[in-house]
N, C-alpha and C positions, 0 to 999 in steps of 0.2 A: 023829615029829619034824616039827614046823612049817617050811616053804618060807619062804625071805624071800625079798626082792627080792637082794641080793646072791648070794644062790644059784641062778637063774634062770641058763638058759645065754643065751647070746648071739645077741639076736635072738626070743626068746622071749617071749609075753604070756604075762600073769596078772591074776587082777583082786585089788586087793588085798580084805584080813580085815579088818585092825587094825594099828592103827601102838600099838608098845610103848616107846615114848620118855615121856618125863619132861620139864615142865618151859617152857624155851624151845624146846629142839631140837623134840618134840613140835609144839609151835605154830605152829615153823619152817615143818614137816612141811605140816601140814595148811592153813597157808596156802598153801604149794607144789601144794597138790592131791590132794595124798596123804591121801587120806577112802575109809572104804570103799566098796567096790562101782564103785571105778573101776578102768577096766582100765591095767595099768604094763606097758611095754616096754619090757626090760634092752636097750639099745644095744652099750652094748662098756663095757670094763673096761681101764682103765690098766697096763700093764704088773706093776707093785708090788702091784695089786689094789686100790688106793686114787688116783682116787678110781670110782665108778661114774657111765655116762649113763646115764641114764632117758628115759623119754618118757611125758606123762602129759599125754591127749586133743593140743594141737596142741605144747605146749612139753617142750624138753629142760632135763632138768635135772641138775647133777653133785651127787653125794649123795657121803660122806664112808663110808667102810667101816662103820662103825660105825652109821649111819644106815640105811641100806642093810639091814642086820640086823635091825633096827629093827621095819620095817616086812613085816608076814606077810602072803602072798599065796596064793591056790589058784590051780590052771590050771583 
């Protein structure tokens, strides 16, 4: 089974694979930074689990659950 960024514990790196979105959100994505072979740092997670922080090189970013899935990362 594939790791996404949503699945990463807290405070944990990874760099990301591939982002598997579709579309705009895809776009979203990768103009956010989110390209592979960068490394992403799960910050914390919203109580409800939605939504997630990131951190990707100096900027945080809140990703949306589904987003977050989205996106396949290896440690």
């Amino acid at each position: 089974m594939k790791q996404t960024v949503y699945m990463l514990e807290q405070g944990k790196s990874a760099i990301i694979r591939e982002v598997n979105a579709t579309g705009a959100i895809r776009q979203r994505l990768l103009d956010m930074g989110m390209i592979p072979d960068m490394e992403v740092i799960k910050e914390r997670t919203a109580l409800g689990g939605d939504p997630v922080w990131v951190k990707v090189g100096s900027v945080q970013i809140a990703l949306r659950k589904n987003e977050a899935e989205s996106i396949v990362v290896e440690d």
